[in-house]
C-alpha positions in Angstrom: 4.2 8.6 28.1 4.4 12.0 26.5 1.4 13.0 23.7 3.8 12.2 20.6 4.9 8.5 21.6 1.1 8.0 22.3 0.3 9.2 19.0 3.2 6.9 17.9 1.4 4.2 19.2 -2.2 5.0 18.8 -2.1 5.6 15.1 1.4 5.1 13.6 4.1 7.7 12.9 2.9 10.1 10.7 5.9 10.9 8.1 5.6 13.1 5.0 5.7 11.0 2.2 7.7 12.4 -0.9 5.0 13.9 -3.2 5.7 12.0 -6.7 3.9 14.0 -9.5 3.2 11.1 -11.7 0.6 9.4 -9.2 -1.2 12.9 -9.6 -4.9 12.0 -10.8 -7.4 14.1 -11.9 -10.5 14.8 -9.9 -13.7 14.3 -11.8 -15.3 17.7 -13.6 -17.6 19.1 -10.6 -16.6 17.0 -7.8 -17.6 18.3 -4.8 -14.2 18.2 -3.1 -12.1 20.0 -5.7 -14.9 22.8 -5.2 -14.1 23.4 -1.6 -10.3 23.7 -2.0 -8.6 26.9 -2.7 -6.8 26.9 -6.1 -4.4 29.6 -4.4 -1.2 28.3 -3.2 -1.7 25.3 -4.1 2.0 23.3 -4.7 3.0 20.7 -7.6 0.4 19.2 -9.6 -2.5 20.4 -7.3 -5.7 18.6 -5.9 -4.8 14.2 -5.6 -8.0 12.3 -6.0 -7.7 9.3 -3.3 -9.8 6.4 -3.2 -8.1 4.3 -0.4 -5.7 4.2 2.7 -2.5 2.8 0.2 -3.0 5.8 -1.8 -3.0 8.3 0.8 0.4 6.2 2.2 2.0 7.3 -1.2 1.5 11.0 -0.3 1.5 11.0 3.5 1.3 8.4 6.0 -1.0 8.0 8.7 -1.7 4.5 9.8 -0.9 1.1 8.9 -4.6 0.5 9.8 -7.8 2.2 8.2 -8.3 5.0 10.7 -10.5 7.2 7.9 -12.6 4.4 6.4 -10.9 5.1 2.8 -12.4 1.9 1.3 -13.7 3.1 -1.9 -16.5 4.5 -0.5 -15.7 7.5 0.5 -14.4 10.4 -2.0 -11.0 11.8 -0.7 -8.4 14.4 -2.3 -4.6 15.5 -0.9 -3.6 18.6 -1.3 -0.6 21.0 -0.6 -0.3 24.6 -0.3 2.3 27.2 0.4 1.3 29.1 3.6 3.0 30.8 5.7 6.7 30.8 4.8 6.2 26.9 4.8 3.6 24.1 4.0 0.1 23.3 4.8 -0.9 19.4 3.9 -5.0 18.9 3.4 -7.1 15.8 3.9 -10.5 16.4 2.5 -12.6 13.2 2.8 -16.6 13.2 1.6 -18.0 10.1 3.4 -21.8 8.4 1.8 -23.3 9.2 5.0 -22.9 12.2 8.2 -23.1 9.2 10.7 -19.9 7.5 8.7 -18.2 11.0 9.3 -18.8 11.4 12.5 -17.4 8.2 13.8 -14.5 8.8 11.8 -13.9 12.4 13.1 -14.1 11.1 16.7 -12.1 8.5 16.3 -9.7 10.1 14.0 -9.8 13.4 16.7 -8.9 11.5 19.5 -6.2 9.8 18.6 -4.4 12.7 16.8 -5.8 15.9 18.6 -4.6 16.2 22.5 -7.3 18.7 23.4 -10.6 16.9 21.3 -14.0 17.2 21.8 -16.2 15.4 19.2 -19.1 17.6 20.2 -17.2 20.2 18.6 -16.9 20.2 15.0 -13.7 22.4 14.4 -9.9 22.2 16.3 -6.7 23.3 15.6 -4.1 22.7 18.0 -0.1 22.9 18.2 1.8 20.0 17.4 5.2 19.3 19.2 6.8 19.9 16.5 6.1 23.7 16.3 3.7 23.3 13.9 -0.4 23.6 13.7 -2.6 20.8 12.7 -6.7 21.1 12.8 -9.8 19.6 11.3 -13.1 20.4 10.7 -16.8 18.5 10.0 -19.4 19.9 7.5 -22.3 16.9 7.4 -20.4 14.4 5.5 -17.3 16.2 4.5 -14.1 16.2 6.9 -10.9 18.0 6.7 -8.1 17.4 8.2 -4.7 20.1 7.8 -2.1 17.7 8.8 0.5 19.9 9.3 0.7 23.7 8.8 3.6 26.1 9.5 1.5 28.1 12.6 -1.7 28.0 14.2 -2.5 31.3 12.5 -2.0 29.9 9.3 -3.6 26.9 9.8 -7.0 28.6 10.9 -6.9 30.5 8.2 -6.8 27.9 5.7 -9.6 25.7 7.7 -11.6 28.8 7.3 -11.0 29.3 4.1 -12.1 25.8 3.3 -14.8 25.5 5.7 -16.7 28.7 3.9 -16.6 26.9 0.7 -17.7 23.4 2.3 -20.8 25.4 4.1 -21.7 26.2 0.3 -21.2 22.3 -1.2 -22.0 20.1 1.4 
């Protein structure tokens, strides 16, 4: 069974969902996650505050299941960005705990990433599709860039993020 029916069958089909700027919502004034995305490039309304798996379904969809423990617990926010003659889509999710994270990430990994390794806290890998997707783990805070138009691009927004997260979390 080649990797993308796997992932097809491991965690769902992952479709872009159209962004609708009227479910936009506002992050709180100095939450954490709005500080460790980059306001450049950002596309349409800018940062989505998440609070559960059916809100991130109205944006993108990953799973019919609860693959990243969004249950009202954890803090999440969707973002888009122009990048490298396309789009980037970011997943930034602050869990209560870095043991809550870390089960997610290696879950999350395996079943996405071809090539994981939860010791490692950073991938970024190519997709079948020609496109890059990678992830990385500060503490409590993951983030995920679902889809970006290269690898190069891709890393270069993870990094981007990741200094900021170093600074916040």
């Amino acid at each position: 069974m080649d990797r993308f029916l796997r992932i097809l069958v491991i965690v769902g089909a992952v479709l872009p969902i159209s962004f609708d700027r009227s479910m936009a919502a506002q992050i709180p004034d100095g939450g954490r996650l709005q500080a460790v995305l980059p306001a450049d490039g950002l596309v349409g309304p800018g940062i989505v505050s998440l609070r559960d798996q059916a809100a991130l379904n109205d944006h993108y969809f990953i799973a019919d299941e609860k693959v990243l423990r969004l249950d009202g617990k954890a803090e999440a926010v969707f973002a888009r960005y122009r990048l490298g003659g396309g789009e980037a889509l970011v997943l930034a999710v602050a869990y209560p705990t870095e043991a809550t994270a870390a089960e997610v990430y290696a879950r999350f990994g395996r079943d996405f990433f071809a090539g994981f390794d939860p010791k490692k806290d950073r991938i970024v890998e190519a997709l079948e599709s020609g496109d890059a997707a990678g992830a990385f783990r500060v503490r409590a805070l993951l983030v995920f860039v679902l889809e970006a138009p290269d690898r190069k691009s891709c890393e270069a927004l993870l990094r981007r993020i990741e200094e900021k997260a170093l600074a916040h979390f």
